[in-house]
Structures are given as C-alpha cells and as structure tokens.
N, C-alpha and C positions, 0 to 999 in steps of 0.2 A: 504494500500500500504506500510507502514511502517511496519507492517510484516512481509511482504514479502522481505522488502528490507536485516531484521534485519537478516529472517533468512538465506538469501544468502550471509549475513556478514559471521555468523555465521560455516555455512559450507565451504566457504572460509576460515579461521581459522583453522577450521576441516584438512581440505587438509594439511594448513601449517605445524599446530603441528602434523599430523604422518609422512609427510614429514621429515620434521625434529627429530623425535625422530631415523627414519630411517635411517637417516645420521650420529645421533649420536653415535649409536650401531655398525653404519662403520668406524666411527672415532677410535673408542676405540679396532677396531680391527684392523685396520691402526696402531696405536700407537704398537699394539705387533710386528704386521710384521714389522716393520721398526726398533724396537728395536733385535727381531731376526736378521736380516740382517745387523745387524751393521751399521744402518743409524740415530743417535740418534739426530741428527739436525730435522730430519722429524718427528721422532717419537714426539720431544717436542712441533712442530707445530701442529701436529695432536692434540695432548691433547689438544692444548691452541684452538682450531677451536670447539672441542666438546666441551670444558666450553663454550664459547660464543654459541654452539647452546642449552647448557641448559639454560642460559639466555634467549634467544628466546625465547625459549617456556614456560620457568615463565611468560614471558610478556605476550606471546597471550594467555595464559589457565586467566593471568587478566583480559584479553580483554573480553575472555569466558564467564568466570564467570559460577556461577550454577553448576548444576548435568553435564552440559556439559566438563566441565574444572575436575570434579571428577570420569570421565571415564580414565583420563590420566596419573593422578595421583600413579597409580602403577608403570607404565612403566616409570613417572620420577624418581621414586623412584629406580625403576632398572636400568636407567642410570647413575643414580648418586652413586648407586653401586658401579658397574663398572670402573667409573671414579674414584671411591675411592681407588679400589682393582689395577688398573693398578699405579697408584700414590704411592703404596706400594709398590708392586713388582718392582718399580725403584729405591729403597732404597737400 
C-alpha cells in the first residue's frame, strides 16, 4: 500500500512541476508584453512570480528525487534561460 501511496505522491508532483514550468514560460512572456506596452511595474512582478515559481519547482523535483526529477531538468534549464535572457534585455 505504501507504493501505491508513494507513487500517487509522486504523480501528484508530476502535475505540479509541469504545471508550473507552464506558468513559468507564461511568466517570462508576461514580462515582455508588459514591458512592450509600457507597463514596467507588471512587467517586474511578473519576473519576480517566475523566480518564485522556479523555486517551486527546485523544491518538488527535491521532493522527486531520481530519474523522475531528471526528466525536468532540461526544461528548468530553459526556464532559467529565459529568465536570464529577459533580465538582460532590461539593461
């Protein structure tokens, strides 16, 4: 039964972190449109909501752990990207 439990933890998590990587890649395109439109109060919110949801998701890929958490692993690496390259282009 502990298994079973582990692994509906597990895929629970799942859901979380692409949830949220999902939000993060709309964060980071929040951040342009907002800085396009001349709304740069939003825009710097936006950024600051996409750091915290990579936070997130370092946390539950901990939680993860294993080959499960090293499926994700690219696409943090593309968000954090992302976040890097719009952090630039604000300079």
């Amino acid at each position: 039964m502990a298994h079973l439990h582990r692994n509906a933890h597990d895929q629970a998590l799942i859901q979380l972190i692409e949830a949220d990587v999902d939000i993060g890649f709309s964060l980071v395109d929040e951040v342009r449109a907002y800085r396009l439109s001349g709304q740069p109060e939003f825009s710097v919110r936006a950024f600051q909501n996409a750091i915290e949801i990579v936070a997130d998701i370092e946390r539950r890929l901990q939680h993860l752990g294993g080959s499960g958490a090293e499926a994700f692993l690219p696409l943090l690496g593309e968000l954090r990207d992302e976040l890097a390259a719009v952090e630039r282009e604000d300079r």
